[in-house]
N, C-alpha and C positions, 0 to 999 in steps of 0.2 A: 928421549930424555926422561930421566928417573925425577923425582920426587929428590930424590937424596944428592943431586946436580945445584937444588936452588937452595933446600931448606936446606941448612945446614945445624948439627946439634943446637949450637949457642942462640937459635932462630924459632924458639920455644918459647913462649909466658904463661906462665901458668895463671889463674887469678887477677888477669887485669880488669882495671877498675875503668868503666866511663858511665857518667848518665846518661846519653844517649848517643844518636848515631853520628853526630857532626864530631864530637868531642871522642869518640870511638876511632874514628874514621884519622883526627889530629894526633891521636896518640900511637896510631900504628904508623904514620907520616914520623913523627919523631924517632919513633925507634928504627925503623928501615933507613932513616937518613943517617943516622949513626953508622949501621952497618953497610950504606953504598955512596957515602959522601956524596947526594944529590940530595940541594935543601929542600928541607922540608915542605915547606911553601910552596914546594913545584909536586912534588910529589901529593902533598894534599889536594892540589886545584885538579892534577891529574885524576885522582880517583874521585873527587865530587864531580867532572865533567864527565866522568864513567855513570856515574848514578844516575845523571840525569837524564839519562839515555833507560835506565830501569835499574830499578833495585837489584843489587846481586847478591839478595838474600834469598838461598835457593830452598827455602822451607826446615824443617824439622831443627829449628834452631840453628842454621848453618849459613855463612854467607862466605863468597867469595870475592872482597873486593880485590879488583884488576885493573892496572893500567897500563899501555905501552910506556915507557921514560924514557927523554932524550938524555943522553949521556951513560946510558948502563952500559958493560960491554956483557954480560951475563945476565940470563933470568934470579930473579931473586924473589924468596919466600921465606916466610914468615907464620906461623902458627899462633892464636892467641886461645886460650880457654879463658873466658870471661868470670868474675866472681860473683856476678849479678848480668841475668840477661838484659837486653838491650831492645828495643824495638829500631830495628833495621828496613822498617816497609819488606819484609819478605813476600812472599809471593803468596804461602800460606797463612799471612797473618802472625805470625809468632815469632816471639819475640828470638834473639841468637842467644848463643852460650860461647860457641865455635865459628872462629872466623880463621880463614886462612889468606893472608895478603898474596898476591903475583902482582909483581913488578918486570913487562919485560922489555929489552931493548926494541926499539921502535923501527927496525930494519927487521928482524925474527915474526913474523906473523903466524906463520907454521908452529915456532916453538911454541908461542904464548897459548896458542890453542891445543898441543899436543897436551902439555903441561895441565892447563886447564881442566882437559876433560880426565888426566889419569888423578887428578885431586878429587874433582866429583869424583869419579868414578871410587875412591876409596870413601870418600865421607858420604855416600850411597850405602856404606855396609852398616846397618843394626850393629852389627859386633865390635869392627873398628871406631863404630861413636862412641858406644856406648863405654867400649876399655880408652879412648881420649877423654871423657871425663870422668870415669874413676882413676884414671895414674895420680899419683900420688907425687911423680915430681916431671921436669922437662926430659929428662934424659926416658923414663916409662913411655910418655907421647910421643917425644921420637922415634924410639923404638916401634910402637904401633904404627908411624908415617911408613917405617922402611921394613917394617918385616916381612911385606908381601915381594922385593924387590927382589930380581933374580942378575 
């Protein structure tokens, strides 16, 4: 499964705003609920009952929160570049900038974690962080998502 399977262009924010990680965490709930017609409400309880299992801020300003959703028929993703970091309980202490949502259907276990690790596995590169937060608009970030995709 590619990268370019869940996030799709329109699944981009550049600049979003929360004070912290509860109200971070409700505002990526509202916009995935938008684009998977699965309320909010579920979706939000979903990834705080992820958290509370460990923070899925995976250091260097990056978190990826994740939940399995009943009712998805596809993984879905979401990219946020924050306008003001957030303190996410990372692992390293520091606060995020870069959050990428995974939402995936609750029968795909394989997927969620294929998915998973080839997102780490990009927000691991110095280069691809660093050009996600200089782009200049969502379509540039996107772009940075899928240009390693063959």
């Amino acid at each position: 499964m590619k990268v370019s399977d869940c996030i799709a262009p329109g699944n981009v924010e550049l600049d979003l705003n929360a004070s912290n990680k509860t109200r971070l965490l409700k505002a990526l709930s509202e916009s995935a609920s938008r684009h998977v017609g699965v309320d909010e409400r579920e979706i939000l309880a979903a990834l705080q009952n992820r958290e509370k299992l460990g923070s899925t801020g995976i250091g260097a300003g990056i978190a990826l929160p994740h939940a399995p959703m009943p009712g998805l028929e596809q993984p879905f993703g979401l990219l946020a570049r924050l306008g003001k970091r957030v303190d996410f309980d990372s692992i390293d202490g520091q606060p995020v900038d870069l959050v990428c949502l995974i939402l995936t259907p609750t029968e795909s276990c394989s997927a969620h974690l294929t998915l998973l690790a080839r997102i780490a596995r990009l927000l691991r590169s110095p280069e691809a962080v660093a050009k996600l937060r200089a782009a200049s608009s969502a379509e540039q970030a996107y772009a940075v998502l899928t240009e390693a995709e063959v």
